[in-house]
TIKE-233897 format. One record per residue (C-alpha): residue in one letter; x, y, z. Coordinates in steps of 0.05 Angstrom, whole numbers, padded with zeros to 5 digits, always signed. Example, Ala and Ser with C-alpha at 12.3 -4.5 7.8 and 13.67 -1.06 7.14 Angstrom:
<drenlos>
A+00246-00090+00156S+00273-00021+00143
</drenlos>
This chain:
<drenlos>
X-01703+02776-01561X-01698+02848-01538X-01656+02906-01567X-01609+02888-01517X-01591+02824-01520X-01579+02822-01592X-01517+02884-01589X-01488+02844-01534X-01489+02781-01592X-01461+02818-01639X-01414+02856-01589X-01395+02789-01574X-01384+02753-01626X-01347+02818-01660X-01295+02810-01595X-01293+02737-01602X-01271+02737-01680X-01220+02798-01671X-01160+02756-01636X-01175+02700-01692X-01167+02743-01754X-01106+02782-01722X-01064+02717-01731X-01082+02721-01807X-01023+02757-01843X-00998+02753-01923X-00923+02728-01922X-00897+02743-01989X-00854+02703-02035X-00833+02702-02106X-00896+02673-02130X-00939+02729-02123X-00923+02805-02160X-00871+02846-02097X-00850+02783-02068X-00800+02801-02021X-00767+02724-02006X-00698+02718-02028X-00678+02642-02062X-00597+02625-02055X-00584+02599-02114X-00513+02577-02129X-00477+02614-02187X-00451+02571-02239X-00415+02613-02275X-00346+02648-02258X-00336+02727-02251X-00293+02714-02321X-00344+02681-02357X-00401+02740-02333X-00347+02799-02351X-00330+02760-02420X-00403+02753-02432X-00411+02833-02419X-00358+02853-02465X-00392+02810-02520X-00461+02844-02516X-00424+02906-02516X-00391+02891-02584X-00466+02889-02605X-00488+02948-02646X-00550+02946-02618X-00523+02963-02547X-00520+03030-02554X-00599+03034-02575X-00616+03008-02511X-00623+03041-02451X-00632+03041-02373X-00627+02975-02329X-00613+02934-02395X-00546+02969-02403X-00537+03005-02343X-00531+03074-02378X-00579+03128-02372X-00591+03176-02432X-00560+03244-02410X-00581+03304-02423X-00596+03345-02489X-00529+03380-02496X-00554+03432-02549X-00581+03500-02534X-00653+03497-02544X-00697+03536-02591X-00718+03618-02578X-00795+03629-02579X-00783+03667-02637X-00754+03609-02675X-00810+03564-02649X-00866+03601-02670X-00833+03617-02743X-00830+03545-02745X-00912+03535-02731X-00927+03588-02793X-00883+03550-02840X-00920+03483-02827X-00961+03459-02896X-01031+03442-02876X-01013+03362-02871X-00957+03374-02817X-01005+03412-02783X-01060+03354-02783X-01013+03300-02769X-00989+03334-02705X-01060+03351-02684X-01080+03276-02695X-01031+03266-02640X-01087+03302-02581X-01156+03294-02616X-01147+03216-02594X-01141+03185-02658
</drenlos>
């Protein structure tokens, strides 16, 4: 076969296979990681039983040690004033030679 004839193959069997892939498409659900399909599930319990069930964990003493989604609390900011360079570097000098090594063994990937 000449030069020719085997682009147009290929040009033709590339234009023939285009409109059959373009009907492949992912539809997500909740089996696969970002599913995006929403389930209705009925809710058995009452809008009492959920707010009693809230106050309860909150009665935990743990609840205060967690943070974020779990709670719905963010931690706020650091209300104290932070430390002068001055204070900072006074602090470096006064380290013993242990505090010094632990610290480093934080960024020499140990």
């Amino acid at each position: 076969m000449s030069l020719r004839a085997n682009i147009f193959i290929a040009i033709a069997a590339f234009t023939a296979t285009v409109p059959a892939t373009s009907l492949a498409y992912w539809v997500p659900d909740n089996t696969e990681q970002g599913g995006t399909e929403v389930y209705d599930w009925t809710n058995t319990k009452s809008r009492a039983l959920v707010l009693e069930e809230l106050e309860a964990a909150k009665a935990d003493p743990t609840w205060n040690t967690r943070q974020g989604e779990a709670t719905g609390a963010w931690p706020q900011g650091i209300s104290t004033p932070g430390k002068t360079r001055a204070q900072v570097i006074q602090e470096l000098k006064s380290m013993t030679a242990e505090e010094k090594a632990y610290i480093e063994s934080f960024y020499t990937g140990a």
